[in-house]
Backbone as a ProteinNet text record, in pm:
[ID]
protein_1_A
[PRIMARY]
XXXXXXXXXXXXXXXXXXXXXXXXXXXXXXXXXXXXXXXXXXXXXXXXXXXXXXXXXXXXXXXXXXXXXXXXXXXXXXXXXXXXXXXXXXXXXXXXXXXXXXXXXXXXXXXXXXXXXXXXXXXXXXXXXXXXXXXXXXXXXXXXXXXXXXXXXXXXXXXXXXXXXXXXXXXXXXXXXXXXXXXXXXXXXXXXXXXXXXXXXXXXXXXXXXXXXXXXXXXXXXXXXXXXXXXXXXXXXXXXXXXXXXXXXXXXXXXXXXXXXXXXXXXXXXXXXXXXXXX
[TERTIARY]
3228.9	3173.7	3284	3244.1	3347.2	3357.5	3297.3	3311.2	3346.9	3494.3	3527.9	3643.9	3714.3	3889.9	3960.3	4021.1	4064.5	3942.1	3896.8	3787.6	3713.3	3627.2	3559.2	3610.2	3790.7	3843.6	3864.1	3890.2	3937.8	3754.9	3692.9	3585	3499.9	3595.4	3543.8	3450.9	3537.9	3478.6	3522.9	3491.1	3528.6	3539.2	3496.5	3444.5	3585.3	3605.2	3688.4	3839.9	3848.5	4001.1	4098.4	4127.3	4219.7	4207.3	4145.1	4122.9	4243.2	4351.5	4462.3	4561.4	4558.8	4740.1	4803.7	4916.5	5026.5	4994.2	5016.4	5054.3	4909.8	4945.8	4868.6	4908.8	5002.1	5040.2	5045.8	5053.5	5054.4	4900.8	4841.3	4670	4622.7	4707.6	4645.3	4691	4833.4	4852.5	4726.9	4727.1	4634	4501.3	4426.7	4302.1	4295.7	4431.5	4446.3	4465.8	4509.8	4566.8	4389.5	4347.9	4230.2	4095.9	4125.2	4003.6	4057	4159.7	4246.1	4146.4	4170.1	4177.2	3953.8	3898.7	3724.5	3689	3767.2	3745.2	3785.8	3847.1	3889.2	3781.8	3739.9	3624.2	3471.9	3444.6	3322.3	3310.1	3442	3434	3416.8	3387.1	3378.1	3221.8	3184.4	3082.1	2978.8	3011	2920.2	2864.1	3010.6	2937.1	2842.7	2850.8	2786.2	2638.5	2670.3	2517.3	2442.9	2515.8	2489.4	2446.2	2544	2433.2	2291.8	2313.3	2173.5	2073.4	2079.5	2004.7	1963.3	2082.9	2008.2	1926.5	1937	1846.2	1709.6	1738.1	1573.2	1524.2	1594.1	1536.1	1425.2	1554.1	1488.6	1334.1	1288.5	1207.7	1149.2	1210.1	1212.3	1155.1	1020	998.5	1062	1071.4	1166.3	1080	1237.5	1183.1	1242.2	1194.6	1244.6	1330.7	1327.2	1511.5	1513.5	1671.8	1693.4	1893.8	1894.1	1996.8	2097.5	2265.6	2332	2438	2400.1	2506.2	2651.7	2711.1	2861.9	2927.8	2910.8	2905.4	2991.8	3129.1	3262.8	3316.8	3326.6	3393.6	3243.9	3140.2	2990.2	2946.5	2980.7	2943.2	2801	2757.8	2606.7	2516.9	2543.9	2475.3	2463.5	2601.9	2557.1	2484.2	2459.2	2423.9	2254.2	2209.2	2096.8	2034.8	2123.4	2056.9	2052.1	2138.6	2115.8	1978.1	1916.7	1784.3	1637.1	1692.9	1578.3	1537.1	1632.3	1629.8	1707.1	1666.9	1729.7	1822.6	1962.7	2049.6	2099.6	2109.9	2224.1	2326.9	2439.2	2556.3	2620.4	2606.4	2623.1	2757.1	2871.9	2982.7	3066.9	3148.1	3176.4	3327.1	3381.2	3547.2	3554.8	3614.2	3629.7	3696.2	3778.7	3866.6	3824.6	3701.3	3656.2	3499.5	3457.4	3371.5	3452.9	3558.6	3661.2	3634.3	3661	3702.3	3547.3	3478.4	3321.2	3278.8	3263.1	3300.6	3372.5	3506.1	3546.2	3489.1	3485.4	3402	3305.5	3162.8	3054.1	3014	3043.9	3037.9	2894.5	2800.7	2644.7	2608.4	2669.7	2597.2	2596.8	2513.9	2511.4	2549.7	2634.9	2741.7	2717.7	2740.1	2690.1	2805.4	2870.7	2948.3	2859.1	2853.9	2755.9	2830	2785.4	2790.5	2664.4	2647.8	2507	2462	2463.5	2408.8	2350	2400	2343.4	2307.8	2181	2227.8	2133.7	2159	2136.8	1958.6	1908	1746.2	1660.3	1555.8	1456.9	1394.9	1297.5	1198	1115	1125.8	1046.8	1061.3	1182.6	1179.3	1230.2	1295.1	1320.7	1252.9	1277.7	1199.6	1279	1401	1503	1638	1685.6	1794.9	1858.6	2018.9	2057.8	2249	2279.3	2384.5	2467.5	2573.2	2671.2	2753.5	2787	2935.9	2938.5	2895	2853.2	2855.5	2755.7	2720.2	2843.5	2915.9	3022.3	3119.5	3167.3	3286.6	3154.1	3070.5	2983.5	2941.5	2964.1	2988.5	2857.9	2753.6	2615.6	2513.1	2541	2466.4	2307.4	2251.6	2116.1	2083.9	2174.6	2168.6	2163.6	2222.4	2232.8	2073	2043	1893.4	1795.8	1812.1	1753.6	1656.9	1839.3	1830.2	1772.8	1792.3	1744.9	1574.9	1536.8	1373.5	1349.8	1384.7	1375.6	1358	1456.5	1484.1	1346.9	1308.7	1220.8	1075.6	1004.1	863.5	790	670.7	614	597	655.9	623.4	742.6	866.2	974.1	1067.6	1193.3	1253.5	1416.1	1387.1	1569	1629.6	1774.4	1869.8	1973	1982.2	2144.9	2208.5	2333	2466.6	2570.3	2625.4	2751	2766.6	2888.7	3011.8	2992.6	3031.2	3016.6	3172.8	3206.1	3329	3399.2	3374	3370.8	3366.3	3291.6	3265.8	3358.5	3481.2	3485.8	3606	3603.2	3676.1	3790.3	3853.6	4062.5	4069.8	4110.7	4198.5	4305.8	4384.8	4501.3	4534.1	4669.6	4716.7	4700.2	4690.5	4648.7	4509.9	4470.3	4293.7	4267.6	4334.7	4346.6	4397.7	4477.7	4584.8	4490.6	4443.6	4344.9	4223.3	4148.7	4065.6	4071	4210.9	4269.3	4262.2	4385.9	4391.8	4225.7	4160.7	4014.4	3945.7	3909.4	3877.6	3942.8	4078.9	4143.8	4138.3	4102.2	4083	3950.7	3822.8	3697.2	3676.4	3779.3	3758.9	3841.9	3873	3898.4	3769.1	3679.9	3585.6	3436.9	3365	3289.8	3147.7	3148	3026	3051.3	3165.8	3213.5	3115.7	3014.3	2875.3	2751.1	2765.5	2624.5	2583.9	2620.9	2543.3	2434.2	2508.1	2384.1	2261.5	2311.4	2212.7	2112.4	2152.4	2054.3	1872	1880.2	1740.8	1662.2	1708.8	1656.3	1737.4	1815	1802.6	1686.5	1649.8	1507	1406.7	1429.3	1282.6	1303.6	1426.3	1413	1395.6	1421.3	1392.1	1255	1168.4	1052.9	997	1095.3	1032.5	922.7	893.9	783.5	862.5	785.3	809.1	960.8	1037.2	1169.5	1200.5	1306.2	1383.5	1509.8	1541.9	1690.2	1750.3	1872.4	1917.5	2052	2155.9	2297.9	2347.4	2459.1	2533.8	2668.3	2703.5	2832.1	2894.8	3049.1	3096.2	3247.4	3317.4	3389.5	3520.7	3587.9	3683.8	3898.7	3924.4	4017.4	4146	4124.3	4245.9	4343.3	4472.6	4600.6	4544.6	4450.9	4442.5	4384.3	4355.6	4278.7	4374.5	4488.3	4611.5	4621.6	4635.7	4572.4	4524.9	4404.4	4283.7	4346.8	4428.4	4523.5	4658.8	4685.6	4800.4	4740.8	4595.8	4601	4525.6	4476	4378.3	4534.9	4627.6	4755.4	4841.5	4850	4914.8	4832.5	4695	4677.1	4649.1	4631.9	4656	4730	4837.6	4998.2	5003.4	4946.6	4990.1	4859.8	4766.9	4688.2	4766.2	4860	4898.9	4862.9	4764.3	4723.2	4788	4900.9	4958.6	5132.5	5233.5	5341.8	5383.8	5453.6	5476.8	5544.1	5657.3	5719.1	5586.6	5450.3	5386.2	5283.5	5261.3	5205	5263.3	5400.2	5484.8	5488.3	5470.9	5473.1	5303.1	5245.3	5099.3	5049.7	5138	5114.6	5253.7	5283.9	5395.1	5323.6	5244.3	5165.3	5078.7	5006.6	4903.7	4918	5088.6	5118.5	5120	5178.9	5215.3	5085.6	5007	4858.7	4812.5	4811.3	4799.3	4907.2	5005.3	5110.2	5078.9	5024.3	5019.4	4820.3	4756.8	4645.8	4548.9	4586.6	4470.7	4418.1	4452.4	4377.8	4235.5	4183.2	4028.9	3979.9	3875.8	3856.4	3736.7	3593.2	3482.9	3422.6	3328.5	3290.6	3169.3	3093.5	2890.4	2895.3	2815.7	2768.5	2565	2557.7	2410.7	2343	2176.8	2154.7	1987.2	1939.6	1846.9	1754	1655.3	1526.1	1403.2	1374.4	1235.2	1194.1	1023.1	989.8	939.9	978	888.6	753.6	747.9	573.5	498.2	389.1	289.5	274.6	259.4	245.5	393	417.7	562.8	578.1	710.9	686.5	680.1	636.3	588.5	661.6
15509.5	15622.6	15720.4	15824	15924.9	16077.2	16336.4	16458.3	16429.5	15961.1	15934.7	15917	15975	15886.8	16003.7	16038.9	16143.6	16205.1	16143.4	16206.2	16269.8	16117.7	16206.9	16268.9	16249.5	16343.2	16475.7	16473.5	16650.8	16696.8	16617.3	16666.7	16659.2	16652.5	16638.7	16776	16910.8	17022	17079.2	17077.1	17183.3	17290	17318.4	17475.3	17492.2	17432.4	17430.6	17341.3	17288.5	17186.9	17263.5	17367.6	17461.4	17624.5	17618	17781.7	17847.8	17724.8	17757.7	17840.9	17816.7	17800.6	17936.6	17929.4	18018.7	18146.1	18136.2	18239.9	18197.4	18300.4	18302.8	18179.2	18176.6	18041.6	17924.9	17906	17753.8	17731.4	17873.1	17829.9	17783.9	17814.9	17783.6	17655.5	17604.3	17449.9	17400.7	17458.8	17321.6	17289.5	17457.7	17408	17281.2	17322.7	17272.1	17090.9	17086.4	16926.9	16883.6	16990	16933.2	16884.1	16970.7	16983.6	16843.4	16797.4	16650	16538.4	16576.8	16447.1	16485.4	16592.8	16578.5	16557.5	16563.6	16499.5	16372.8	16308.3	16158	16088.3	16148.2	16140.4	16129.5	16182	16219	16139.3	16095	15981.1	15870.9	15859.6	15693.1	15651.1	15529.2	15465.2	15529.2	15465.6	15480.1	15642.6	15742	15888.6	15894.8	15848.2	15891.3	15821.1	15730	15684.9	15785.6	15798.9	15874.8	16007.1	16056.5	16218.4	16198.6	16092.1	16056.6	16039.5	15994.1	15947.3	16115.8	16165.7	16266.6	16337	16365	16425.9	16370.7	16210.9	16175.6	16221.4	16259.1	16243.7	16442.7	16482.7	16653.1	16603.7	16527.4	16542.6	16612.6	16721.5	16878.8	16882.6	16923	16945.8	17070.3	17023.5	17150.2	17267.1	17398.4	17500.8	17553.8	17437.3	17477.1	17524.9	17631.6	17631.2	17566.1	17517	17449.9	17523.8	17508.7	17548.6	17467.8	17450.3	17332.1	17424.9	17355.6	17421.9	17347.1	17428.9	17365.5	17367.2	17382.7	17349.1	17328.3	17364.6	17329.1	17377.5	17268.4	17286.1	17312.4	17290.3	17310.4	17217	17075.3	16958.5	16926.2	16950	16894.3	17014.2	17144.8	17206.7	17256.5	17198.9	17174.8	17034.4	16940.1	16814.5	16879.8	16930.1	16985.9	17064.2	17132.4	17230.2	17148.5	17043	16974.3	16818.4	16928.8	16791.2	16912.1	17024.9	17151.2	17206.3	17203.5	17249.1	17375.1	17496.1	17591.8	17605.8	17575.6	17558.3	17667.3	17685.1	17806.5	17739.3	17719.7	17688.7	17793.6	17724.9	17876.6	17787.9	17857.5	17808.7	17899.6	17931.5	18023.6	18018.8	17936.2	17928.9	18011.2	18134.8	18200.4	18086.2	18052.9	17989.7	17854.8	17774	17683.9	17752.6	17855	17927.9	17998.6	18014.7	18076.1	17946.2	17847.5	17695.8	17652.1	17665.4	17668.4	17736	17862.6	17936.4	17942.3	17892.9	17880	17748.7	17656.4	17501.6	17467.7	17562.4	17534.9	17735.2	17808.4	17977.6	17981.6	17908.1	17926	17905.2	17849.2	17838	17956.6	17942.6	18045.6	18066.3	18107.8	18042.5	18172.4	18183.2	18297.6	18256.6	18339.6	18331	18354.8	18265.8	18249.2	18131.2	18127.8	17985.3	17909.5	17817.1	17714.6	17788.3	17907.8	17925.1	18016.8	18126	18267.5	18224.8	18215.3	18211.2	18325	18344.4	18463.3	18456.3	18433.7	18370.1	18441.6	18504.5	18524.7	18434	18453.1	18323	18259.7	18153.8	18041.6	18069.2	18060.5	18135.3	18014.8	17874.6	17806.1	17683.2	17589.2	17459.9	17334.6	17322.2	17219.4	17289.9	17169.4	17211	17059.5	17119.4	16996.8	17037.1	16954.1	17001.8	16848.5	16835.7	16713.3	16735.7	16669.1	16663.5	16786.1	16881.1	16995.4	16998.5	16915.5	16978.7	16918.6	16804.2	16763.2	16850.8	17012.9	17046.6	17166.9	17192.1	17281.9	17257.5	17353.8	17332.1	17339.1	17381.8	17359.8	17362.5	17214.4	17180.2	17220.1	17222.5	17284.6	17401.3	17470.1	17644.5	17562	17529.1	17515.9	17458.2	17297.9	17326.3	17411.7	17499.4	17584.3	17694.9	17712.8	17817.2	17742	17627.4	17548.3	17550.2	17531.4	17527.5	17674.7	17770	17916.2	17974.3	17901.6	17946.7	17889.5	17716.4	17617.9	17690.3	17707.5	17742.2	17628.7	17624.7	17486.6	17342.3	17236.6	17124.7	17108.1	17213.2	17202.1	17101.5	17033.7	16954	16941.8	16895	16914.2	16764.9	16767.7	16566.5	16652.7	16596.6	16570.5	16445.3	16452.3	16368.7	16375.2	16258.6	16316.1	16148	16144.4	16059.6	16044.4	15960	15945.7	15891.4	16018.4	16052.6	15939.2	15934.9	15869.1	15689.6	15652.7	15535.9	15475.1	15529.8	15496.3	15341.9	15234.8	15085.6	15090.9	14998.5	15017.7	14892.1	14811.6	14671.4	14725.6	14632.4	14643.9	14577.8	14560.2	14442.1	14488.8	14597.3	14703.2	14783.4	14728.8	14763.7	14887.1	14864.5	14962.6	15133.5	15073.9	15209.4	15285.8	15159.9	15225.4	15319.8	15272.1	15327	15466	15441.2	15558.8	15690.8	15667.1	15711.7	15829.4	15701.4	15711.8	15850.3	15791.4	15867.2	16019.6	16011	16170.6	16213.8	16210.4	16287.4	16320.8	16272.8	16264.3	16385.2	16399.1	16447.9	16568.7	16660	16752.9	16829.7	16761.5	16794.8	16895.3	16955.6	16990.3	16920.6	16843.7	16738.3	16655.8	16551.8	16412.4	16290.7	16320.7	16192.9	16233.1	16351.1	16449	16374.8	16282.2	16179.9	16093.6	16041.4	15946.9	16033.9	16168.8	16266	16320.2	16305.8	16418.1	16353.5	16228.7	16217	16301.9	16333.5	16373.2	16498.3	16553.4	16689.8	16742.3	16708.5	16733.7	16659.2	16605.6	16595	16740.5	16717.4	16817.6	16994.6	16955	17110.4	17139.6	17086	17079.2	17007.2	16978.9	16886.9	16732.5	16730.8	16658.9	16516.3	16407.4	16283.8	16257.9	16242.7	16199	16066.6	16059.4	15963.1	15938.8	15861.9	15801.6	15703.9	15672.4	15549.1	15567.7	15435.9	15421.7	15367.5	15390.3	15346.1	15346.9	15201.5	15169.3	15168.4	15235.2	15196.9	15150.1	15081.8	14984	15043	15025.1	15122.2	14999	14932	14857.4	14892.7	15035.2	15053.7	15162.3	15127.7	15210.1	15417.7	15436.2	15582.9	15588.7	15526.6	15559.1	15573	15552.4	15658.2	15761	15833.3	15986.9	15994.5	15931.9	15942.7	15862.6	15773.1	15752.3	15786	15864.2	15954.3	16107.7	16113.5	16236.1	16194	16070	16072.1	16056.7	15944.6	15937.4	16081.6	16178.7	16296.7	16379.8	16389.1	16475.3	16421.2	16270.2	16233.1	16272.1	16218.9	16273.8	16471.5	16530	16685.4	16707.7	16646.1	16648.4	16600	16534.4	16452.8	16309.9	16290.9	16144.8	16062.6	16057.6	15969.8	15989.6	15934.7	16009.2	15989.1	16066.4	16024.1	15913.1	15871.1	15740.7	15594.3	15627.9	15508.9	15532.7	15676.2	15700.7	15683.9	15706.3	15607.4	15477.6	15423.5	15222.7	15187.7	15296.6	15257.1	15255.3	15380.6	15429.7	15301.3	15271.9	15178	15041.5	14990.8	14863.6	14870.6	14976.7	15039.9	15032.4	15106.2	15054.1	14957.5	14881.7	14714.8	14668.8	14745.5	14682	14682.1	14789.4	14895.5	14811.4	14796	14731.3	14589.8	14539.8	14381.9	14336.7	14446.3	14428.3	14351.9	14460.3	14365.3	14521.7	14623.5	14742.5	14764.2	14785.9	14773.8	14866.4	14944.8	15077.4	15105.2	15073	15089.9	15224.2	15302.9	15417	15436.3	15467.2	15448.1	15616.4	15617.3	15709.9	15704.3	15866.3	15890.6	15956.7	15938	16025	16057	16130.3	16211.9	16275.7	16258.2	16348.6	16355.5	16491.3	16560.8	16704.4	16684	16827.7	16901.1	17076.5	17159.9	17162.6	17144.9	17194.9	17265.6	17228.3	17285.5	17430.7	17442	17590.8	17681.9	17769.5	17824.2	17884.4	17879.2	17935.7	18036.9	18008	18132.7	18237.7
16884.2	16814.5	16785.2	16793	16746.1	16790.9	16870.8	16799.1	16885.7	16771.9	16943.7	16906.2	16884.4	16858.3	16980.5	16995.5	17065.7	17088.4	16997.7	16946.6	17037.5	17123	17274.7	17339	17295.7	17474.5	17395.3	17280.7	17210.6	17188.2	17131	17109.7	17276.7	17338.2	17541.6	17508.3	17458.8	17463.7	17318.1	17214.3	17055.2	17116.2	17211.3	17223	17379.6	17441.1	17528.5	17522.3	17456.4	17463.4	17447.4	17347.2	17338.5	17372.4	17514.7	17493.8	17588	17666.2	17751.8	17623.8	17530.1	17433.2	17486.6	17501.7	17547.5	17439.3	17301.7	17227.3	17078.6	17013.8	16890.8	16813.5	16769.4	16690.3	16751.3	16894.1	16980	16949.3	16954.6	16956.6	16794.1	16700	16567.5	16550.2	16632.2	16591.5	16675	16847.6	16852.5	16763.7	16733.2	16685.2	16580.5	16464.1	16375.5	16427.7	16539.1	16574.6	16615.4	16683.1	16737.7	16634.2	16514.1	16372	16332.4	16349.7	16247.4	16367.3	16470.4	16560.2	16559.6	16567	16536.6	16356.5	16296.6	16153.9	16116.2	16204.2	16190.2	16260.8	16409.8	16490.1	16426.8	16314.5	16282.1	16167.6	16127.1	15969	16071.2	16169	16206.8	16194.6	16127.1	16155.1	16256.3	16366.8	16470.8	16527.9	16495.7	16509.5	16433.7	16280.5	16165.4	16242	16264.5	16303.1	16426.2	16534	16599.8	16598.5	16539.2	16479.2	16386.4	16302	16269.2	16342.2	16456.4	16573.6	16587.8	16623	16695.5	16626.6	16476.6	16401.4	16380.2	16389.3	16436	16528.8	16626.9	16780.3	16782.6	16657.8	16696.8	16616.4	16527.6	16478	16407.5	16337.2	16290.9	16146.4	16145.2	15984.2	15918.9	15759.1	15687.1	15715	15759.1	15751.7	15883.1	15975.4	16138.1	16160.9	16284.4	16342.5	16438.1	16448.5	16552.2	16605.3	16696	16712.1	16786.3	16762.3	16772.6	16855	17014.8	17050.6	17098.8	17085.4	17101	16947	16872.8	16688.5	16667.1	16721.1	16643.5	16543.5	16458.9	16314.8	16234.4	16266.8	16215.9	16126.5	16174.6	16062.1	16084.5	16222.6	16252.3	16175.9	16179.9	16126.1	15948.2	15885	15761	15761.5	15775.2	15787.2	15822.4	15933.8	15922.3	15793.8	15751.1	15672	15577.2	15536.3	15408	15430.4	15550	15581.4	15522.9	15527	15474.9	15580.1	15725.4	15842.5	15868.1	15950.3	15941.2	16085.4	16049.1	16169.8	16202.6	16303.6	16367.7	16483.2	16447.4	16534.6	16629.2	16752.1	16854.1	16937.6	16944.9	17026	17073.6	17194.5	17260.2	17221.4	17133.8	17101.4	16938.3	16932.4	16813.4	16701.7	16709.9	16645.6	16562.4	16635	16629	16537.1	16565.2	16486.2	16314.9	16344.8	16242	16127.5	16151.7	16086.7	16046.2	16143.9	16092.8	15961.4	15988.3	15856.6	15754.5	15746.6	15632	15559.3	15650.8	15588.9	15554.5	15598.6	15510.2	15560.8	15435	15423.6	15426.2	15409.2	15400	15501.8	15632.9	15742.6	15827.1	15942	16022.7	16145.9	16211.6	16325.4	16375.1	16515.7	16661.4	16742.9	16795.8	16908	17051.6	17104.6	17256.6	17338.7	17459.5	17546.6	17568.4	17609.8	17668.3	17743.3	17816.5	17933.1	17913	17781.7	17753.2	17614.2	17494.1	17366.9	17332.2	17210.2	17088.9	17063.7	17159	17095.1	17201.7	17103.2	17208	17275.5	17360.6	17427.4	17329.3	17319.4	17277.8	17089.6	17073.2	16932	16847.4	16886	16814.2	16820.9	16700.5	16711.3	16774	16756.4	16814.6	16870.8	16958.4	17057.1	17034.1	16996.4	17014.6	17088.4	17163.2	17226.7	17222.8	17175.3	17160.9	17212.6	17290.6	17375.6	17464.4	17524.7	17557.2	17714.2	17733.4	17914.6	18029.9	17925.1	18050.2	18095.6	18021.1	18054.1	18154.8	18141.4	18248.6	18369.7	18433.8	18615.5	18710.2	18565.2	18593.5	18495.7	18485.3	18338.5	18297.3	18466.6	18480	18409.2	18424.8	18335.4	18231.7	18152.7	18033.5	17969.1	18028.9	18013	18040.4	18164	18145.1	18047.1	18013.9	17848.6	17737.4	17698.4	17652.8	17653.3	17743.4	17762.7	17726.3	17789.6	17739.7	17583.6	17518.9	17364.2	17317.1	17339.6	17254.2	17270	17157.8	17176.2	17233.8	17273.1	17315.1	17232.8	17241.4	17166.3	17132.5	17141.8	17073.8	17120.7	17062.8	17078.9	17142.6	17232.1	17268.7	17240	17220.8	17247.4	17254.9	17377.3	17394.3	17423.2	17368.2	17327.1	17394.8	17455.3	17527.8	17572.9	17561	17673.1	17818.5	17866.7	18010.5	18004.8	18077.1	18103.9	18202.4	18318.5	18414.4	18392	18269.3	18254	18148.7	18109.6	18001.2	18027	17941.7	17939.7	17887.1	17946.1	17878	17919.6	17869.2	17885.1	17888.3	17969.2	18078	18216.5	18209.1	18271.1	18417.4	18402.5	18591.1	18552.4	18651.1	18622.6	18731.8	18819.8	18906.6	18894.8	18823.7	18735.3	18652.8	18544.4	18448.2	18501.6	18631	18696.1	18735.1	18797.5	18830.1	18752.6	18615.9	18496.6	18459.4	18425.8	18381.7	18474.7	18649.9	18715.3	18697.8	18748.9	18737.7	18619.7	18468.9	18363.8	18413.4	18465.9	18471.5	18561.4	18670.9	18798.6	18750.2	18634	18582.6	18497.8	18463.4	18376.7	18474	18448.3	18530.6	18563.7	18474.3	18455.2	18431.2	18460.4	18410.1	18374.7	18471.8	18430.2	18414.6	18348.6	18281.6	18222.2	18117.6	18017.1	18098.4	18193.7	18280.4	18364.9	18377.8	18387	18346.9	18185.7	18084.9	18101.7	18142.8	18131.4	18298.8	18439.7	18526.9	18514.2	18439.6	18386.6	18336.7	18234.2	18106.4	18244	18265.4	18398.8	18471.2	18551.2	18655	18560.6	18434.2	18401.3	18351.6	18371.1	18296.7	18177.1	18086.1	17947.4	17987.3	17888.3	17861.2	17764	17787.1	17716.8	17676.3	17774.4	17790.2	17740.4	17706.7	17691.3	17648.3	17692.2	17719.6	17658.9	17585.4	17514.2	17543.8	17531	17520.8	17441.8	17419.5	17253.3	17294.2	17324.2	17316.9	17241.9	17225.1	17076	17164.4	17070.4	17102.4	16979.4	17022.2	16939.1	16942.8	16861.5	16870.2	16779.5	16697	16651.6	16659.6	16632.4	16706.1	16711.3	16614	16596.9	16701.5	16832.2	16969.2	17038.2	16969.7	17094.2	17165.6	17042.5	17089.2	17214.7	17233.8	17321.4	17458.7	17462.8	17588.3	17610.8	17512	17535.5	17607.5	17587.9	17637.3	17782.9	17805	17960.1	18068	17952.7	18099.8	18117.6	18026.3	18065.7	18156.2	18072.9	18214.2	18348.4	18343.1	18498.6	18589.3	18470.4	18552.6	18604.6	18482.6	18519	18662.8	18688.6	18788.9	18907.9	18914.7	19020	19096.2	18991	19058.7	19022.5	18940	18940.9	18854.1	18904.9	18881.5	18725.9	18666.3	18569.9	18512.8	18554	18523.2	18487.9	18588.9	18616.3	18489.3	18422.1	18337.4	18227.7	18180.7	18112.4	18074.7	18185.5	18135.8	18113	18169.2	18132.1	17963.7	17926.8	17767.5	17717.2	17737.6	17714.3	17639.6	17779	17730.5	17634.8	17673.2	17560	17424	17383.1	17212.3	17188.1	17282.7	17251.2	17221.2	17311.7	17216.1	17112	17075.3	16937.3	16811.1	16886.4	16818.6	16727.1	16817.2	16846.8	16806.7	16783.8	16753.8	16898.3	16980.3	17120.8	17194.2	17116.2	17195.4	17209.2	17292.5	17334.3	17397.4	17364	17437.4	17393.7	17531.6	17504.2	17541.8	17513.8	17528.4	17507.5	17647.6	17661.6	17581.2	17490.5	17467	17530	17534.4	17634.1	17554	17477.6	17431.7	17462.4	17488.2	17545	17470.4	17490.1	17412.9	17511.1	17461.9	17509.1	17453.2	17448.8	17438.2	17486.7	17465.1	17579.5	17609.8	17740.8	17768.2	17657.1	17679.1	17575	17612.3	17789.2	17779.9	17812.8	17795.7	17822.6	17940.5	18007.4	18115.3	18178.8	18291.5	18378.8	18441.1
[MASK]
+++++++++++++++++++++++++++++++++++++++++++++++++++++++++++++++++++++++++++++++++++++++++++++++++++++++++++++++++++++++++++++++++++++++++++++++++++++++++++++++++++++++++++++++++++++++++++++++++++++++++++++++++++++++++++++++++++++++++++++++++++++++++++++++++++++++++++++++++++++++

């Protein structure tokens, strides 16, 4: 899949991947590196299918609001509005809201986080959150707010990676594990995806459900995406750099040589609010 090329790991968080940068201009290259590597992400097949999914899943007749949190660059929410749905993109990264706005000027973009948003109680019709609850340290709030915003009957899906799970062919399986784990074990929700369905239970929603979508990903532009899980291994310490070196080493040769392989469970989730609201 694809918000998957770097994709899942830059699009890990739109709203969080670059909010460290040293200075003003380190921060405008990364956004800019990060908008290249979620627009290469979002032309792939399988995202495209995937956000479709999720727009089935909101079920939303024209007119509705629904609100998309995490928004990014704001592709899901022009993509809504061009269904006769009334979107509002809510994301807590200025910069990533900046780029929103200049790319589709008719949409409607809010600076907020998952945990606090811009909505009275029970004021919207859909909730949709992509890639979102893994970098949160308590994804519960986030549904929470979620159930809070939706009037009764209303619709939530969420989308997300399972961080923790993700496949690498390689001649050290152990390494890779490794690798894999310590990017995972940086995130605040690394296996929220396998969650979201006894999330939406444990938060109250109604008529749940759950699906997975493997996407399988074999060409060299998935570098990126293991150039960035073996660095930050290494800057974590789990593993030294030299060994993170020959790991990204074999890796091109794959890329090189046409044998790179890199599977990725995507999780996606639906339910709607109680009929009556809460108490």
């Amino acid at each position: 899949m694809g918000s998957m090329s770097e994709n899942q790991q830059a699009a890990s968080s739109p709203a969080t991947a670059h909010r460290d940068a040293a200075s003003p201009a380190t921060a405008h290259r990364d956004t800019e590196a990060l908008l290249a590597v979620l627009d290469a992400a979002d032309a792939l097949p399988d995202a495209k299918r995937l956000r479709e999914r999720s727009y089935e899943l909101l079920a939303l007749a024209p007119d509705s609001t629904v609100v998309d949190v995490g928004c990014g660059a704001g592709r899901a929410v022009a993509e809504l509005g061009g269904r006769g749905v009334r979107a509002v993109g809510v994301d807590p990264d200025t910069r990533m809201l900046a780029a929103a706005r200049e790319r589709w000027p008719a949409g409607d973009f809010r600076e907020a986080g998952a945990e606090e948003l811009p909505f009275a109680d029970g004021s919207v019709r859909g909730y949709r959150a992509d890639k979102v609850l893994h970098v949160l340290a308590e994804p519960a709030r986030a549904v929470a707010e979620a159930r809070r915003v939706l009037c009764p009957g209303g619709r939530i899906v969420l989308l997300g990676q399972d961080w923790d799970a993700i496949m690498i062919d390689s001649y050290d399986p152990p390494l890779t594990r490794a690798i894999v784990h310590a990017r995972a074990d940086l995130l605040g929700a690394p296996r929220a995806g396998r969650q979201y369905r006894n999330l939406l239970l444990d938060g109250g929603f109604t008529d749940v459900t759950a699906e997975a979508h493997t996407s399988v990903f074999t060409a060299a532009t998935m570098l990126p995406l293991l150039i960035r899980l073996a660095e930050q291994a290494s800057a974590s310490g789990a593993i030294a750099r030299d060994v993170a070196d020959a790991w990204l080493a074999e890796q091109r040769n794959r890329a090189e040589t046409d044998r790179l392989l890199i599977a990725i469970p995507f999780f996606a989730a639906a339910a709607s609010a109680p009929a009556r609201p809460m108490s």
